[in-house]
Backbone as numpy.savetxt, mean C-alpha at the origin, in Angstrom:
# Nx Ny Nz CAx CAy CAz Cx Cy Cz
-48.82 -5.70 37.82 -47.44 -5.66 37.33 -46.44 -5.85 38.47
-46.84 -4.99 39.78 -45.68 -5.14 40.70 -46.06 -6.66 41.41
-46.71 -7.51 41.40 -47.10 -9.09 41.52 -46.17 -9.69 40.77
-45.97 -9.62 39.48 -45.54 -9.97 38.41 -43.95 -10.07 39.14
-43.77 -8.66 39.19 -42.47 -8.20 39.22 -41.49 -9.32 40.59
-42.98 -9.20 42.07 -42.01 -9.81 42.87 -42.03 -11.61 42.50
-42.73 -12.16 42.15 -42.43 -13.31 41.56 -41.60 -13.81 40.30
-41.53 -12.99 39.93 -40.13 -13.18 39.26 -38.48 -12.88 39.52
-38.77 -12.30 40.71 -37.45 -12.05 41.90 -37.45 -12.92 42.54
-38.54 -13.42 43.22 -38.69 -14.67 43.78 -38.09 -15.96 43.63
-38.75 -16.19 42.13 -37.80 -17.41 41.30 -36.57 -17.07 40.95
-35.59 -16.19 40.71 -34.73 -15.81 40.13 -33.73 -15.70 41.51
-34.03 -15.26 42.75 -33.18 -15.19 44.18 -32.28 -16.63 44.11
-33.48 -17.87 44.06 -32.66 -18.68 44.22 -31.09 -19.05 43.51
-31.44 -18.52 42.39 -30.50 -19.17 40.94 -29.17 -17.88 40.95
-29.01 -17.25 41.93 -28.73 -15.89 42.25 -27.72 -16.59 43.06
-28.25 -16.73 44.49 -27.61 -17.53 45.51 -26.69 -18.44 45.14
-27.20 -19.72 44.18 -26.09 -20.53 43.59 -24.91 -20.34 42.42
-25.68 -19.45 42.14 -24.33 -18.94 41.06 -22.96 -18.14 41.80
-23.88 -17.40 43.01 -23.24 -16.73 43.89 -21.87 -17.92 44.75
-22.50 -18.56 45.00 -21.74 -19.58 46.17 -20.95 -20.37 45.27
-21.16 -20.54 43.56 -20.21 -21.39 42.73 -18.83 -20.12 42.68
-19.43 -18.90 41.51 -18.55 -17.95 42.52 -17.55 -17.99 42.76
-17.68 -18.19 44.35 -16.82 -17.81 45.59 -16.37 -19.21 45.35
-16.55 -20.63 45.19 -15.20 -21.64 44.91 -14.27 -21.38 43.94
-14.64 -20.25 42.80 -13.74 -20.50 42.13 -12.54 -19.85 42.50
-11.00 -20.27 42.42 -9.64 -19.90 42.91 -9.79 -18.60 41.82
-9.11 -17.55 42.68 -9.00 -16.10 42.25 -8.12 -16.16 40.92
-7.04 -17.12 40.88 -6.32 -17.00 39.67 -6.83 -17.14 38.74
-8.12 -18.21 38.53 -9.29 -18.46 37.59 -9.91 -17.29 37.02
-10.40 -16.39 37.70 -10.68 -15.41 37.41 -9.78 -14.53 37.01
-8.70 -14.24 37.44 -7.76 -12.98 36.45 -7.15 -13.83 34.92
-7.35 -15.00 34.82 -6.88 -15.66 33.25 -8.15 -15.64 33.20
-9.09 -15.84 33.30 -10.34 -15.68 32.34 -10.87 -13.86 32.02
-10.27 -13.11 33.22 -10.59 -11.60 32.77 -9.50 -11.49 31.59
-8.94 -11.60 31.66 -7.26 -11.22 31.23 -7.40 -11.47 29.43
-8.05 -13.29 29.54 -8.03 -13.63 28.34 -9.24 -12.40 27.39
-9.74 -12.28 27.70 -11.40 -11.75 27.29 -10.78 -10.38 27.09
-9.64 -9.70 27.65 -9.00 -8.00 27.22 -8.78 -8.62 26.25
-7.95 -9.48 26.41 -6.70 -9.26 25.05 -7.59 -9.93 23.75
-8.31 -10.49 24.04 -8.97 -11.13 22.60 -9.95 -9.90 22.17
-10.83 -9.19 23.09 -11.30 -7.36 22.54 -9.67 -6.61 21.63
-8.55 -6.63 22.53 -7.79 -5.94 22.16 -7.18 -6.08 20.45
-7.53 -7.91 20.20 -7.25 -8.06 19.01 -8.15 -8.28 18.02
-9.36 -8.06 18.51 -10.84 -7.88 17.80 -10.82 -6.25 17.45
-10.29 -5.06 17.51 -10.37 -4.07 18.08 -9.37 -3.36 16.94
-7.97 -4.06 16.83 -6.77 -4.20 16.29 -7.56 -4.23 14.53
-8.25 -5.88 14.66 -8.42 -6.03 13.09 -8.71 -5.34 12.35
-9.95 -4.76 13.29 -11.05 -3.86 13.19 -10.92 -2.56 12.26
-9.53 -2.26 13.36 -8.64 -0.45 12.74 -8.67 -0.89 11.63
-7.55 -1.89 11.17 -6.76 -2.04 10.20 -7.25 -2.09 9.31
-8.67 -3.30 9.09 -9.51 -2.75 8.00 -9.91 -1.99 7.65
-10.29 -0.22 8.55 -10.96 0.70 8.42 -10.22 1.30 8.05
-8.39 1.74 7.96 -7.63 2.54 7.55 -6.83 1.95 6.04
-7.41 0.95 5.86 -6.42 0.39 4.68 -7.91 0.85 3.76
-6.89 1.46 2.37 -7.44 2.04 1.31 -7.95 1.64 0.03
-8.36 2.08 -1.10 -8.66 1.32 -2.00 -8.02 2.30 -3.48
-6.78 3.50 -2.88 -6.48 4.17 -3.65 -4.78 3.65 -3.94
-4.37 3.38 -5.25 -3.29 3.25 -5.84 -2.70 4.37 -6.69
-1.65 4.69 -6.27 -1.18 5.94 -6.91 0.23 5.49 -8.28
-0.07 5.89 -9.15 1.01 5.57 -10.65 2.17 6.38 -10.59
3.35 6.72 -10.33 4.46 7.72 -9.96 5.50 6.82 -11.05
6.42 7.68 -11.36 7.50 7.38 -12.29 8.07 8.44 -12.86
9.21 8.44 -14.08 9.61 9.32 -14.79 8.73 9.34 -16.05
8.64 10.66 -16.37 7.96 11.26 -17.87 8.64 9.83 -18.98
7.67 9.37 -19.39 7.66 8.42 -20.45 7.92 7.06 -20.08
7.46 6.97 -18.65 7.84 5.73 -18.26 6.70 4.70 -18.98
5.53 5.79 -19.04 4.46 4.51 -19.79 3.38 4.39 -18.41
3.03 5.08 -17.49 2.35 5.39 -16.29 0.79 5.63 -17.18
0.64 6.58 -18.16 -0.51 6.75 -18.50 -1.29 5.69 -19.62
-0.32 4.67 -20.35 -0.41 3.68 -20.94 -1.05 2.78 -19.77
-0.39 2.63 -18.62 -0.54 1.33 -17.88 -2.34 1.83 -17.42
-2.45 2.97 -16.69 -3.60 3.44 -16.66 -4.50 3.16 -17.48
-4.62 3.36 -18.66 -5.84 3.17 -19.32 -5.96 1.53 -19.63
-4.88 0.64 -20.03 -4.54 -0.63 -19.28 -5.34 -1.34 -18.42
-5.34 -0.36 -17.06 -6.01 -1.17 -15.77 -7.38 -0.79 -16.36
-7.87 0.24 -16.84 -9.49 0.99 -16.97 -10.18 0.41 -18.08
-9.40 0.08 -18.94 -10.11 -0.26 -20.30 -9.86 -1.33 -21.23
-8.86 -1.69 -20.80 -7.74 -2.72 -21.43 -7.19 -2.74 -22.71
-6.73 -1.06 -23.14 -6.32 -0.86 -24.05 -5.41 -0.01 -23.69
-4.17 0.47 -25.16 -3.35 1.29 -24.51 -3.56 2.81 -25.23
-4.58 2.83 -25.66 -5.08 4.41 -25.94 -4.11 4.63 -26.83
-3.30 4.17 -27.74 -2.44 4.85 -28.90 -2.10 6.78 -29.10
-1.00 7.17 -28.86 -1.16 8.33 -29.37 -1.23 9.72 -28.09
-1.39 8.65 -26.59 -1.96 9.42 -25.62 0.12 10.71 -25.00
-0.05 11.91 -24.59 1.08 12.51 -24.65 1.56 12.72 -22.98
2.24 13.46 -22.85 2.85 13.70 -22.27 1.65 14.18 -20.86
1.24 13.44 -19.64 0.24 13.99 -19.05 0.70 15.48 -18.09
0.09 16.11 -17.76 0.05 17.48 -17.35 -1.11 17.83 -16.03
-1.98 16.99 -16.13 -2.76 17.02 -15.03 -2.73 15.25 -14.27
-2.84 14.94 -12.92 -3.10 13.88 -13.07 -4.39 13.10 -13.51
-3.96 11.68 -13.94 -5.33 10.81 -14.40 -6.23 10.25 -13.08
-7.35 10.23 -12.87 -7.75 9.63 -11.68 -8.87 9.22 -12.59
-9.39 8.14 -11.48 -10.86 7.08 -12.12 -10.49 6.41 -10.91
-11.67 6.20 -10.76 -12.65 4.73 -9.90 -13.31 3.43 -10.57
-12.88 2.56 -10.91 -13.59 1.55 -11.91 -13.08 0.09 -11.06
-13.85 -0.65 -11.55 -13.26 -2.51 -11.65 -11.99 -2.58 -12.05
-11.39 -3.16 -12.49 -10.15 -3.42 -13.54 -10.67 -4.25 -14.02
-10.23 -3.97 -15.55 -10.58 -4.00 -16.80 -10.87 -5.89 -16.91
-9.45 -6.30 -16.16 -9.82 -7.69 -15.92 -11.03 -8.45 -15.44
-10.99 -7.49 -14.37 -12.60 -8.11 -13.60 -13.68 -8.12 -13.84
-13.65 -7.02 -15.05 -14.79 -6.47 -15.64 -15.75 -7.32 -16.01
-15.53 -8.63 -16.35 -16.82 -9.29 -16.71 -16.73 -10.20 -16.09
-16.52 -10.57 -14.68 -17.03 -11.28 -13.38 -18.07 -10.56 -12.80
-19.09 -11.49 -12.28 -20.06 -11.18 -11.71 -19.38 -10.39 -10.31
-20.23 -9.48 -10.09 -19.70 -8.86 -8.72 -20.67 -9.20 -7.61
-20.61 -10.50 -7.68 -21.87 -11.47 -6.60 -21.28 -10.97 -4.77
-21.69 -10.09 -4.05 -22.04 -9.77 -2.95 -20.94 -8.95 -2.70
-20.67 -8.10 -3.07 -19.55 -7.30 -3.49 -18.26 -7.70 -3.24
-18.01 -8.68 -3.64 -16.26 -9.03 -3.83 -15.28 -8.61 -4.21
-15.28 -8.03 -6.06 -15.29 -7.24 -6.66 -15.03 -5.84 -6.11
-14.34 -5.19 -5.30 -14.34 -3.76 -5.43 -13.86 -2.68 -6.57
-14.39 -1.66 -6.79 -13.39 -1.01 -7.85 -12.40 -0.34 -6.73
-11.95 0.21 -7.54 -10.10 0.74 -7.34 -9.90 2.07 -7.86
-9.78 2.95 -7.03 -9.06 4.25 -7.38 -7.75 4.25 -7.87
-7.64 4.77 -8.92 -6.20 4.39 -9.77 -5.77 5.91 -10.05
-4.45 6.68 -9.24 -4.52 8.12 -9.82 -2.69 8.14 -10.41
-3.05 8.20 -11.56 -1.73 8.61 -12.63 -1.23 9.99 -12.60
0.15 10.08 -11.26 0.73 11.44 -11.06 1.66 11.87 -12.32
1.59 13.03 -12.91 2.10 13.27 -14.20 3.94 12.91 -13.39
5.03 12.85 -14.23 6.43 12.99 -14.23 7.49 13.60 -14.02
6.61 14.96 -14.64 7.63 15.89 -15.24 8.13 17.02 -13.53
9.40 16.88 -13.47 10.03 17.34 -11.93 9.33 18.59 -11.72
8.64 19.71 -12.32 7.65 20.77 -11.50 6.40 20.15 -11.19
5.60 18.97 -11.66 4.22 18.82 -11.22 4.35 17.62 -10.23
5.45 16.78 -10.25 5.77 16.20 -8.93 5.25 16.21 -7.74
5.08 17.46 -7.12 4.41 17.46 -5.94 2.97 17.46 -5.62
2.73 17.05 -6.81 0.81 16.63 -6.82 0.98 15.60 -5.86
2.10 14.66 -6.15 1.92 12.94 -5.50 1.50 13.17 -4.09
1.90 14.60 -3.19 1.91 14.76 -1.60 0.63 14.79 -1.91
-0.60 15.35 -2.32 -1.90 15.26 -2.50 -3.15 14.11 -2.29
-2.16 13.29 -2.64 -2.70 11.53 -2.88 -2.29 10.87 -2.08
-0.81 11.10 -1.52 -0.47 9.90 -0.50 -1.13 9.40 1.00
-1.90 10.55 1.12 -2.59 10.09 2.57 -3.74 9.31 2.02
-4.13 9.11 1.40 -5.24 8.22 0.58 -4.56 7.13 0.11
-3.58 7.08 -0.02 -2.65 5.63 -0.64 -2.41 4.43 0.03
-3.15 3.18 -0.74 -2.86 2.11 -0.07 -1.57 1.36 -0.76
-1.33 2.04 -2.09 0.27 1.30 -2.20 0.35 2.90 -3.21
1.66 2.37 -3.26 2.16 3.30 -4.75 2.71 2.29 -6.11
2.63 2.65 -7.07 3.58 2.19 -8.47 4.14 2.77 -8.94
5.90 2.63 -8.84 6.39 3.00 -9.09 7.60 2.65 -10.93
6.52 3.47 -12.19 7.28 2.93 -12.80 8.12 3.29 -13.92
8.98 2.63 -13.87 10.40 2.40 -14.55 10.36 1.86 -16.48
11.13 3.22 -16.81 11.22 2.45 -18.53 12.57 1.34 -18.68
11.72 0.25 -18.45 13.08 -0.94 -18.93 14.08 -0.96 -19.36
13.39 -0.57 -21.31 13.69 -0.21 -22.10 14.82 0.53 -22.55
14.54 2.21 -21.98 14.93 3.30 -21.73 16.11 3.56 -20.66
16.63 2.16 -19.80 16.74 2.97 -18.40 18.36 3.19 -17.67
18.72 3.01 -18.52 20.30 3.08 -18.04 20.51 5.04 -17.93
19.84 5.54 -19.23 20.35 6.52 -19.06 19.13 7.46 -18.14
18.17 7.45 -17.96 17.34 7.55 -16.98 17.73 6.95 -15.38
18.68 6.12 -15.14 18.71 5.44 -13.60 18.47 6.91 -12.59
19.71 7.59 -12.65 20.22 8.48 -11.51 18.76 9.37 -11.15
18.23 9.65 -12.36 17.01 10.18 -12.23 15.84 9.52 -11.59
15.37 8.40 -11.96 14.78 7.84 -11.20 14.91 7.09 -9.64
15.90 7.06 -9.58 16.88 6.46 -7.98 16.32 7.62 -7.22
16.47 9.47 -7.78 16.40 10.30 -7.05 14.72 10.39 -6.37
14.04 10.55 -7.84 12.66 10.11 -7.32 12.10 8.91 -6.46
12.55 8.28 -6.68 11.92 6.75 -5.77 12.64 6.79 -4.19
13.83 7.73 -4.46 14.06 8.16 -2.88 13.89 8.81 -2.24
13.09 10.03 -2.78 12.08 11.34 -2.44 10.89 10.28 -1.86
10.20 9.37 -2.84 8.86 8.37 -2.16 9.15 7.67 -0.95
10.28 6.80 -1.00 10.60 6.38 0.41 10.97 6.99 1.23
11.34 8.31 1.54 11.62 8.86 2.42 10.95 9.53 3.06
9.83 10.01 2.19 8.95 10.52 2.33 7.66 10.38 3.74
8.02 11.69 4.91 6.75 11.31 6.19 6.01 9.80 6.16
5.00 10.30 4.97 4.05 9.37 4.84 4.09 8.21 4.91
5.26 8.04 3.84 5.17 6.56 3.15 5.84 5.41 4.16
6.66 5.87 4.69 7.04 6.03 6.44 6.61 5.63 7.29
5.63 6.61 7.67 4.75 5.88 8.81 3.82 5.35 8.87
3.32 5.28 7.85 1.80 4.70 6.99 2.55 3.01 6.37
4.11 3.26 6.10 4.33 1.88 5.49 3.69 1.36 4.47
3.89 2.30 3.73 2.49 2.27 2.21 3.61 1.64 1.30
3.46 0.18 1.08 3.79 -0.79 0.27 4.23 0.12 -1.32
5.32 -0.28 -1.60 5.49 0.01 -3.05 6.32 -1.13 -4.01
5.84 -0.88 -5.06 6.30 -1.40 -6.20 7.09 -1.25 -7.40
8.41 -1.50 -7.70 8.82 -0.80 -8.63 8.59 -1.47 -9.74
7.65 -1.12 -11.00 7.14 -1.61 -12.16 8.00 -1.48 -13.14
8.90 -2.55 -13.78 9.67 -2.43 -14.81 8.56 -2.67 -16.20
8.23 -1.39 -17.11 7.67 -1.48 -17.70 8.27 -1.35 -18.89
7.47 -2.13 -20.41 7.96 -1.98 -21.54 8.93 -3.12 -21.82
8.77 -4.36 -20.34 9.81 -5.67 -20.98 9.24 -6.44 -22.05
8.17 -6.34 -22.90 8.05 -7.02 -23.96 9.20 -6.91 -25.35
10.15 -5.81 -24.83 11.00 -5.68 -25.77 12.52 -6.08 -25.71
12.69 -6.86 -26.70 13.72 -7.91 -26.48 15.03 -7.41 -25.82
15.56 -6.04 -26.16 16.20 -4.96 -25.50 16.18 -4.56 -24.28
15.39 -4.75 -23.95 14.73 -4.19 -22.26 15.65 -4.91 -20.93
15.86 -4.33 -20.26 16.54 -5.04 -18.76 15.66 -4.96 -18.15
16.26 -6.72 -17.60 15.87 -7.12 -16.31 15.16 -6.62 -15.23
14.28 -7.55 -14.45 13.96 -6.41 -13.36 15.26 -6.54 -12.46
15.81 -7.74 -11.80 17.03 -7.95 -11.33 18.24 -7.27 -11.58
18.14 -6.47 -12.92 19.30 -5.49 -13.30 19.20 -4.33 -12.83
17.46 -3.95 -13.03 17.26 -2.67 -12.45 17.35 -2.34 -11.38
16.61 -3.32 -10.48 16.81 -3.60 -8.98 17.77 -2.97 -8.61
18.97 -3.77 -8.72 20.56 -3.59 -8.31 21.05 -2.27 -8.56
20.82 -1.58 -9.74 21.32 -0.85 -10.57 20.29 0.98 -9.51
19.20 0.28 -9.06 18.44 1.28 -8.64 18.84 1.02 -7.02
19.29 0.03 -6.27 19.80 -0.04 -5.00 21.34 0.51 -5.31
22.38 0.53 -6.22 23.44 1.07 -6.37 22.84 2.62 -6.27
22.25 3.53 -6.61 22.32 4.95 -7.28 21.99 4.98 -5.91
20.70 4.26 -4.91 20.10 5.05 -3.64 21.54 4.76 -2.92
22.06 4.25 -3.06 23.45 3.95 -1.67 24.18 4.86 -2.07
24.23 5.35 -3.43 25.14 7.18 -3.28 24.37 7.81 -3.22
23.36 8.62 -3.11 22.31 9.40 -2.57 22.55 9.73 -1.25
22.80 8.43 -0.40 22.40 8.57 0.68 23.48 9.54 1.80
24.42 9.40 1.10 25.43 10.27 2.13 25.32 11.65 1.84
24.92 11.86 0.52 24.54 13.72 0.55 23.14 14.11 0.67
22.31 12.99 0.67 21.04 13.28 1.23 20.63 13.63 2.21
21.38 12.28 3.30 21.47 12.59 4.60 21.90 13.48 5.28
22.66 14.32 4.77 23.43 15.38 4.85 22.61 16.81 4.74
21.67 16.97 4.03 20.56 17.79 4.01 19.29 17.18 4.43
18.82 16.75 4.69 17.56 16.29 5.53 16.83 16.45 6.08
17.52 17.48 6.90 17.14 18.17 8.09 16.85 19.74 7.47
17.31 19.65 6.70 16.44 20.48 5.86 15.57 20.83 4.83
15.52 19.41 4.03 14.18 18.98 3.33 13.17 18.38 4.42
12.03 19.26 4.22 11.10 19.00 5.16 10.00 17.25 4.74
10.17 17.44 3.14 9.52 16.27 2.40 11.01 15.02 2.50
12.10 14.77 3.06 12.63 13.84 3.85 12.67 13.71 5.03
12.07 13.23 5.76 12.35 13.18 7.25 12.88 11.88 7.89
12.99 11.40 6.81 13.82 9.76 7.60 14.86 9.42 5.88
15.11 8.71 7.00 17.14 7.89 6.03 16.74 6.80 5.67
17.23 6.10 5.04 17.27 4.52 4.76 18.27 4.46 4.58
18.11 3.09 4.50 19.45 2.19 4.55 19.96 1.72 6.30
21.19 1.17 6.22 21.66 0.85 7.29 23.02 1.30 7.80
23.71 2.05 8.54 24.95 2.80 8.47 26.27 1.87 8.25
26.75 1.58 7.46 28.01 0.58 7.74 27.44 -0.05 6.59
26.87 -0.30 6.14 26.07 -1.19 4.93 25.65 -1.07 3.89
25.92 -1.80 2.64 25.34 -1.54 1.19 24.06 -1.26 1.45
22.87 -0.10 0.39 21.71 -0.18 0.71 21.22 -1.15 0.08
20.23 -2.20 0.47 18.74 -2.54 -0.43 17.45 -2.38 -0.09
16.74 -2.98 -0.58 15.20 -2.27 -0.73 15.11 -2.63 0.90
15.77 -4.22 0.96 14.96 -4.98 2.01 14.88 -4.04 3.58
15.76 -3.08 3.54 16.26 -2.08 4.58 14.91 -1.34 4.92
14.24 -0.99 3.65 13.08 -0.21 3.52 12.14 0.00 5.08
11.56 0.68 5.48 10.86 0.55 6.54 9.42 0.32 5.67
8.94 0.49 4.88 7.83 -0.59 4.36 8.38 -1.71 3.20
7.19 -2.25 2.89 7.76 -3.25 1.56 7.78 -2.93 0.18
9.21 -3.42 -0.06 9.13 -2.48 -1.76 9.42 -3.84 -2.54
8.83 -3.98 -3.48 8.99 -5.25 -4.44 9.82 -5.18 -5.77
9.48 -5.67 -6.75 9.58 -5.70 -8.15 9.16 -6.55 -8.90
8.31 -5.92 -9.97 7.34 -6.63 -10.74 7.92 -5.84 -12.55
7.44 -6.97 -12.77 7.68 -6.45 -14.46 5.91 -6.24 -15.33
6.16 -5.66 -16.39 4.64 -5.04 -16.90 4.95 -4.81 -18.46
3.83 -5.03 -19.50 3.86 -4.19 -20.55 2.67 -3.53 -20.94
2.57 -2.09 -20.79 1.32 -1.84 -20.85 1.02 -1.44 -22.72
1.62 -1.63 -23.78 1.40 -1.71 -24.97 0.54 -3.08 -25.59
1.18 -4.18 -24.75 0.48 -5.55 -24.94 -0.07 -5.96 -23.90
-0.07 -5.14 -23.02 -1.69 -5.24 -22.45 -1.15 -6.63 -21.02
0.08 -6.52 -20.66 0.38 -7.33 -19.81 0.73 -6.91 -18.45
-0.13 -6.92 -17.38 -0.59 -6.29 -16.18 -0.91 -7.15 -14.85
-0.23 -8.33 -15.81 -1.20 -9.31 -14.44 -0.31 -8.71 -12.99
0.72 -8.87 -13.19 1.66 -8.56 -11.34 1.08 -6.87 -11.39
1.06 -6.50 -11.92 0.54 -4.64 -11.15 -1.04 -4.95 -10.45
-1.90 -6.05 -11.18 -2.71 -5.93 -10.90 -2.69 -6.48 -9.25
-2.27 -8.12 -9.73 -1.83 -8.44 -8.21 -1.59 -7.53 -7.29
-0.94 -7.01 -7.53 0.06 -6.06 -6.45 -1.32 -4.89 -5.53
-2.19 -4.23 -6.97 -3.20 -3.64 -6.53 -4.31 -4.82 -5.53
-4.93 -5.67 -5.71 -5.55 -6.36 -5.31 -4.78 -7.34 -3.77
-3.52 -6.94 -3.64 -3.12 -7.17 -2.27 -3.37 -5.93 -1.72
-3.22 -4.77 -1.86 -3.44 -3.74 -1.21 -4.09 -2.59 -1.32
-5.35 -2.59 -2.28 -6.74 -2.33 -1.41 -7.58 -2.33 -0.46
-8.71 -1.78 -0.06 -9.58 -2.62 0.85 -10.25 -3.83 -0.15
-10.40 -4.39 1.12 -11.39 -5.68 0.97 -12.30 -5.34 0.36
């Protein structure tokens, strides 16, 4: 073995030597852009890496009592709207496909299911949502169309409790505001609501801000000082999508879920 060993040092000295002496021609600057390049491409191999490992596969349902949150739920799960279902009191959670996907092959797991958790409405069980949000890869936030003029102020208040919210913050957990129930000829706009829901947060904001510092579940402001608020101010991304979960029309919530899951 130790024969072995020095003949293969033997042959190998030479190829040692010349690699050695190529080396030493090369100009030193050569070498710090070729070290240099090789960090930063780890650094962004490294980067992807996180990002995939911290992005989630949990979507959380938030809104006002009767927005139609537990309709849309059984919606994504089953593709029905459960007729008859009341007022929820605990939240809904499930892990499934969506209902859509349901009969695609799930050929090498493409297909993921989706944690879908339906936070009840009603302003005392509210604070379930802090429960879920560190698990949240987006939120849905939704809105009765229908219903919503006289509901706004109320919902403006909630959806500015979510954005303000630590988490949603620094996590930048994408949200959506779901105008649900536009299959009805009555129903506003999402563009009405929009506006109508960026008007209520821009008066909020001066007596909000104003206590802040002492709601511990606000710890940051939005908006811009000197400036009308809109979403676009947001420190994550907030959209608007329209939905009917009675007729079973889900395609943008679903979208919305299937951008921000895991892979």
């Amino acid at each position: 073995m130790e024969e072995m060993l020095e003949q293969l040092k033997k042959r190998v000295n030479p190829w040692m030597e010349v690699a050695e002496q190529k080396f030493r021609t090369i100009p030193i600057i050569q070498i710090y852009v070729a070290v240099g390049v090789l960090v930063l491409t780890l650094i962004i191999f490294l980067s992807i890496r996180l990002f995939k490992r911290t992005k989630s596969n949990t979507i959380i349902l938030a809104g006002l009592s009767g927005s139609g949150k537990t309709i849309l739920f059984y919606q994504l799960r089953d593709g029905s709207s459960h007729q008859g279902t009341v007022t929820s009191m605990e939240p809904n959670e499930g892990t499934f496909v969506l209902h859509s996907e349901s009969d695609k092959p799930l050929q090498k797991g493409k297909i993921k299911p989706v944690r879908i958790v339906d936070v009840p409405g009603h302003a005392r069980l509210r604070p379930k949502l802090d429960d879920y949000l560190p698990q949240a890869g987006g939120v849905v936030f939704v809105v009765d169309a229908l219903d919503f003029l006289p509901n706004c102020r109320a919902a403006a208040e909630y959806l500015y409790d979510i954005l303000t919210n630590a988490r949603v913050v620094k996590k930048k957990i994408p949200v959506v505001i779901l105008c649900n129930k536009t299959d009805k000829v009555t129903a506003h706009t999402k563009e009405f609501i929009r506006k109508q829901l960026e008007k209520e947060i821009d008066k909020l904001r001066a007596s909000r801000t104003a206590i802040s510092s002492a709601d511990i579940s606000s710890e940051f402001t939005l908006g811009v000082n000197g400036e009308a608020f809109t979403f676009i101010q947001c420190h994550n991304k907030v959209s608007v999508a329209e939905s009917s979960g009675l007729t079973g029309d889900v395609v943008q919530v679903e979208q919305f879920i299937r951008e921000n899951v895991r892979p």
